[in-house]
C-alpha positions as CSV (number, residue, x, y, z in Angstrom):
1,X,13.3,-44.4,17.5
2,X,11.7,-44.2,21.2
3,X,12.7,-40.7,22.9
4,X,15.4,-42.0,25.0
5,X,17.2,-43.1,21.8
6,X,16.1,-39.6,19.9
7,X,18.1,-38.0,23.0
8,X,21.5,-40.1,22.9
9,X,21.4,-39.3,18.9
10,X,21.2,-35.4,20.0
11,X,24.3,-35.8,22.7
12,X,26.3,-37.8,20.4
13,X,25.5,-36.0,16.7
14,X,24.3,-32.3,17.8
15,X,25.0,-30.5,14.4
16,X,23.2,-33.7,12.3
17,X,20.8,-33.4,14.6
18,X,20.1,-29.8,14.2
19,X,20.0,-29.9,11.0
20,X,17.2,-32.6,10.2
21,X,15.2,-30.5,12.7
22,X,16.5,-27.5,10.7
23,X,15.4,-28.6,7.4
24,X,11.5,-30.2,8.8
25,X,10.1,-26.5,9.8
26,X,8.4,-24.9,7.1
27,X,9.6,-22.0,5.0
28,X,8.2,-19.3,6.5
29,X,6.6,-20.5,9.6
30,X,8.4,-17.9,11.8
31,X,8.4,-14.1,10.5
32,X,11.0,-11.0,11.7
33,X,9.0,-7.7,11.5
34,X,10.8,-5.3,9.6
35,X,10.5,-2.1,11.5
36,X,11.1,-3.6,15.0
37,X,13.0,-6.7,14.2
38,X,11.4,-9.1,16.5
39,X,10.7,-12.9,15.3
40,X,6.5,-14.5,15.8
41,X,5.3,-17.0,14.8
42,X,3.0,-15.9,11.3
43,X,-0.1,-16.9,12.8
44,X,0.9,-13.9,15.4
45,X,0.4,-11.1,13.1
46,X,-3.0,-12.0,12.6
47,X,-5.7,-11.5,9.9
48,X,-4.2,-8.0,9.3
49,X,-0.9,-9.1,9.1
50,X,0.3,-6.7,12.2
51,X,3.4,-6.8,14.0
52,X,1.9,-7.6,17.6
53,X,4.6,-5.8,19.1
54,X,5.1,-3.0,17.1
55,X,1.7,-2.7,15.3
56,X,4.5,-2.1,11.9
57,X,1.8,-3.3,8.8
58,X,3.7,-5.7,6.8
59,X,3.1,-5.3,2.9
60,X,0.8,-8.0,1.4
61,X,-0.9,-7.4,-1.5
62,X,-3.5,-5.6,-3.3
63,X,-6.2,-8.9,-2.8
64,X,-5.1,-9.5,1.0
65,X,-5.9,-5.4,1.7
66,X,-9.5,-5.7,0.1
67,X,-10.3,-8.4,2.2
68,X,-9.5,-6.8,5.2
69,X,-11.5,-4.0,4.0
70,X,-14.9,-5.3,2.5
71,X,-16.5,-7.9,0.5
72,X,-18.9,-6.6,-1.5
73,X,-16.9,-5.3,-4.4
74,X,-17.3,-4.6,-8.8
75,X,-13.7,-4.3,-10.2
76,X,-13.5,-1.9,-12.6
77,X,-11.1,-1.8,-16.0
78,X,-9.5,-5.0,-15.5
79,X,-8.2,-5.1,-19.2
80,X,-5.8,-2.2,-18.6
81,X,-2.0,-3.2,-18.7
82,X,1.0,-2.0,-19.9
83,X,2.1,-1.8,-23.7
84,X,5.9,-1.8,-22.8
85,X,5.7,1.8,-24.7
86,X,9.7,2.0,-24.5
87,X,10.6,-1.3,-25.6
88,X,12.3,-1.7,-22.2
89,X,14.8,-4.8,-22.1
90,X,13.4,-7.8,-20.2
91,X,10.3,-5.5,-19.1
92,X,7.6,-7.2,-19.9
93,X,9.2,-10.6,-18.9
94,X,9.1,-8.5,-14.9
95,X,5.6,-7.5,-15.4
96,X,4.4,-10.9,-16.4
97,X,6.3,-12.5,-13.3
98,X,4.3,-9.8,-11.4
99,X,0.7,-10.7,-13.0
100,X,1.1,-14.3,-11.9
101,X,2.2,-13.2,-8.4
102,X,-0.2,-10.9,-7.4
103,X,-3.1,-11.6,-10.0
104,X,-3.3,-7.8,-10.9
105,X,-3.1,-7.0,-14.7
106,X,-0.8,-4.2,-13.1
107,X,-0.4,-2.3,-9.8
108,X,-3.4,-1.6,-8.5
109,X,-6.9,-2.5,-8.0
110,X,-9.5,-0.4,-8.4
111,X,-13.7,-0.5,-8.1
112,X,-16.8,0.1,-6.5
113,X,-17.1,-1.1,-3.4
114,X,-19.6,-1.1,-0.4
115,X,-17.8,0.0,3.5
116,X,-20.7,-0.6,6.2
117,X,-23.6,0.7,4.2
118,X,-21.7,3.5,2.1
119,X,-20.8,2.7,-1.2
120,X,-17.0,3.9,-2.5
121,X,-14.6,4.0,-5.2
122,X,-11.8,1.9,-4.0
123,X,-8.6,2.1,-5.0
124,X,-5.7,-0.1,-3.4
125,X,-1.6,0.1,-4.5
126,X,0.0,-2.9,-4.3
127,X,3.7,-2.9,-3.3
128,X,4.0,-6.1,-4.1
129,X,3.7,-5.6,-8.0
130,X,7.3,-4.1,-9.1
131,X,6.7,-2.0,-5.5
132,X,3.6,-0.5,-6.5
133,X,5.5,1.7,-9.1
134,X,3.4,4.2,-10.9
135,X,3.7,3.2,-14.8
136,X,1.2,4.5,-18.0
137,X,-1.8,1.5,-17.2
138,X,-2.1,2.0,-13.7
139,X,-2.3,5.3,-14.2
140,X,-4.8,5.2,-16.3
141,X,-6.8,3.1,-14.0
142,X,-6.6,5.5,-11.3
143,X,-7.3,8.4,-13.6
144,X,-10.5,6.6,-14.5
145,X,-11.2,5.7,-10.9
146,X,-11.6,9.3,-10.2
147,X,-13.5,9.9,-13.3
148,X,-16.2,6.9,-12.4
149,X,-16.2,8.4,-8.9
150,X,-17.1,11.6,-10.0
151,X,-20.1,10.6,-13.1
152,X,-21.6,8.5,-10.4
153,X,-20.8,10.9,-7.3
154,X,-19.3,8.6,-5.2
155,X,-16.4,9.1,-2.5
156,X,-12.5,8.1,-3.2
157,X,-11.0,5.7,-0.8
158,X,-7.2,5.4,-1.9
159,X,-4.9,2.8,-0.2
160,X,-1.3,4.4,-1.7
161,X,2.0,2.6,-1.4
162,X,4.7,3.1,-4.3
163,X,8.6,3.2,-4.5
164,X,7.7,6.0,-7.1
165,X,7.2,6.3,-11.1
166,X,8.7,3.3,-13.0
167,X,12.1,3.8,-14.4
168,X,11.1,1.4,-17.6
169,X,8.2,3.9,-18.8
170,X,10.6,6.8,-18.6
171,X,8.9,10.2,-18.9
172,X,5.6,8.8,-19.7
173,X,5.4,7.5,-16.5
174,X,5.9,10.9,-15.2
175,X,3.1,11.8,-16.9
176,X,0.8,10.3,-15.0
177,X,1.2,12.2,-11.8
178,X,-0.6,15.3,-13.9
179,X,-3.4,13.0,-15.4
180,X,-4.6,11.7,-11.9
181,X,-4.1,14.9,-10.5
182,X,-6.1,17.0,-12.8
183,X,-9.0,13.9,-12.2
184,X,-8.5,14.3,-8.6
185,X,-9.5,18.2,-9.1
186,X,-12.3,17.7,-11.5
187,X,-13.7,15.5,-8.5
188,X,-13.2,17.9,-6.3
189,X,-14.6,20.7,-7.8
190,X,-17.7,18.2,-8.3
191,X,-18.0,18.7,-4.6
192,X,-17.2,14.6,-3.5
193,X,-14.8,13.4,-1.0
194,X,-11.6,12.1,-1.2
195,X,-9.6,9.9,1.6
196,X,-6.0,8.5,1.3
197,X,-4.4,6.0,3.5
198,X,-0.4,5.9,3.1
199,X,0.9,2.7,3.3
200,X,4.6,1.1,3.3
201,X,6.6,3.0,1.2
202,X,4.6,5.6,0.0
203,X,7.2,7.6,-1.9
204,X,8.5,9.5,-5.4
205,X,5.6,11.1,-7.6
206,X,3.1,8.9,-5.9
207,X,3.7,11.2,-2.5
208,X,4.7,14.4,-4.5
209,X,0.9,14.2,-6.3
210,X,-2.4,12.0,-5.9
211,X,-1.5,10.8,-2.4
212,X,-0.9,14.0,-0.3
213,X,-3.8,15.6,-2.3
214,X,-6.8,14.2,-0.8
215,X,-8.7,16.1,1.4
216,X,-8.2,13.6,4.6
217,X,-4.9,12.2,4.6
218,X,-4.5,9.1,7.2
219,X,-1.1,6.5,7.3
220,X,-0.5,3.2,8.8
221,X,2.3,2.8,12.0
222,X,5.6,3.6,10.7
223,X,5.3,3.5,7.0
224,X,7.7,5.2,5.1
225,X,6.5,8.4,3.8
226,X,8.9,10.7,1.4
227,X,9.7,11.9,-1.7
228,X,13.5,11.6,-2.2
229,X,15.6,8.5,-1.0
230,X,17.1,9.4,2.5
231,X,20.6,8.5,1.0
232,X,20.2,11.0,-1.8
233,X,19.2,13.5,1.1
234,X,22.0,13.2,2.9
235,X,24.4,13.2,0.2
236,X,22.9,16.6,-0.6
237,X,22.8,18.1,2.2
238,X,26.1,16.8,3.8
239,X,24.2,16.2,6.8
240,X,23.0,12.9,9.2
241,X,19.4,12.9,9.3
242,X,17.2,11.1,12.2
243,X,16.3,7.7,12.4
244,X,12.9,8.7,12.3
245,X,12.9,11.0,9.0
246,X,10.6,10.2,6.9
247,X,8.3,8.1,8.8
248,X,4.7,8.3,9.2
249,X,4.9,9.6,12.9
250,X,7.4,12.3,12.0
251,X,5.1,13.3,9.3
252,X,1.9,13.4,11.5
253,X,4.5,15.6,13.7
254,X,4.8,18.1,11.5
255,X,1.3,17.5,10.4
256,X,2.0,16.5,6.8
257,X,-0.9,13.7,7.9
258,X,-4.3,14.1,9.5
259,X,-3.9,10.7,11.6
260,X,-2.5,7.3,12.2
261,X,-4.8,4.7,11.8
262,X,-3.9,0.9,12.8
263,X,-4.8,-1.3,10.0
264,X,-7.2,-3.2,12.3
265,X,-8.9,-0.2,13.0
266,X,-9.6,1.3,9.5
267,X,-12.8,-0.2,8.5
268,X,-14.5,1.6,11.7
269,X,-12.9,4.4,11.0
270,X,-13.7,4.8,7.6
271,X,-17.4,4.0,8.3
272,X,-17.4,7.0,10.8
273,X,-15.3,9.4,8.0
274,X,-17.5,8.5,5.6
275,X,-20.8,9.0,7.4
276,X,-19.7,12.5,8.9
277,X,-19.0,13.4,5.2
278,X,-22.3,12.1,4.2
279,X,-24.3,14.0,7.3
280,X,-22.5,17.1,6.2
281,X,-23.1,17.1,2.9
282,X,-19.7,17.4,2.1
283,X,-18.6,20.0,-0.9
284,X,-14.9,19.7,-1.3
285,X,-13.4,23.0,-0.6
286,X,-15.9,23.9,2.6
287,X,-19.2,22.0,4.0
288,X,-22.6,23.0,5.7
């Protein structure tokens, strides 16, 4: 069909028209940030997947993050995974869906790994295994994380975003906030660093222990950053809240955070952190 002909089809049949063209553009091809709710074309957010208007972060997963960051990398306890310890209907059905997706035996990764010439334990949530909730083998995994970290006195890098501890492990996810924690002191008091960046969501137990306790506390643009859902806030309080509650600028505001570091600009960043902690031989709770 020459062009002319293509054009008198258009006039005559619009709606057919629209919809052959409708149905020949790739899934996917254009993207609407979330935050700002402006439509690019995907190639437009780049290699670290950034709103170019906004600079909003868009959650990819656990893999995509570690490239961004480094490539000389030794994973560490990639056996872990859950047991289904409540005999959860359907559970391990989700969590077997999630393996294949994000090729995680559960919600994080975690390993040594070497940022500009410093060498790390890296750990990096992935909200895009059943949101990055916290459940009994990932939090084993980043209990031993901090444990390596501290045998081998090495720093903590933690990339944190979770909807919170997972409703199908019940209390025994609970748990797990006290078992990282009390690792996350005993590297501490070994006198090694410990950086968090807070990603979108980072929320529930995850923000209420491990994430807010490291001693530099950075987030990306506009993540969501809270404890309980804003809905369950309100409805407590009988009162509106802002549209900016419980976003990562709000909490740099009231200086919950230390800084907000664009994703493209973490990997400098980090390499400077890390060699002022290095320079000042750094001993947890003060440094010379």
């Amino acid at each position: 069909m020459s062009v002319n002909e293509q054009v008198r089809h258009f006039a005559q049949h619009p709606q057919a028209a629209l919809q052959k063209y409708h149905l020949s553009v790739p899934q996917g091809i254009f993207r609407i940030c979330p935050y700002c709710q402006q439509k690019y074309y995907f190639r437009s957010f780049g290699k670290y997947q950034v709103c170019p208007d906004c600079g909003y972060g868009l959650r990819v997963s656990a893999h995509q993050r570690l490239k961004m960051l480094t490539k000389k990398t030794v994973e560490w306890d990639t056996d872990l995974t859950t047991t289904d310890p409540l005999a959860f209907p359907n559970y391990l059905q989700k969590v077997q869906q999630a393996q294949a997706k994000t090729k995680l035996k559960d919600a994080v990764w975690t390993g040594q790994a070497r940022i500009a010439h410093h060498e790390v334990a890296l750990g990096i949530m992935d909200p895009t295994f059943i949101m990055g909730s916290l459940g009994t083998a990932n939090g084993e995994r980043l209990t031993r994380l901090f444990e390596k970290a501290t045998i081998q006195e090495l720093p903590v890098i933690l990339l944190c975003a979770s909807g919170g501890a997972r409703m199908q492990e019940g209390i025994l996810s609970l748990m797990q906030m006290a078992k990282i924690s009390q690792a996350v002191t005993q590297h501490r008091q070994a006198g090694l660093f410990y950086l968090s960046i807070l990603m979108d969501p980072t929320t529930g137990g995850v923000t209420a222990s491990f994430a807010t306790q490291a001693d530099v506390i950075w987030a990306e643009p506009h993540a969501l950053i809270g404890f309980a859902g804003q809905r369950v806030i309100e409805q407590t309080m009988n009162k509106a809240l802002p549209p900016d509650f419980q976003s990562a600028e709000k909490a740099y505001e009231r200086g919950f955070i230390d800084a907000i570091v664009p994703r493209p600009q973490q990997s400098v960043a980090l390499e400077q952190m890390l060699s002022i902690m290095a320079a000042t031989r750094w001993t947890g709770d003060c440094h010379e």
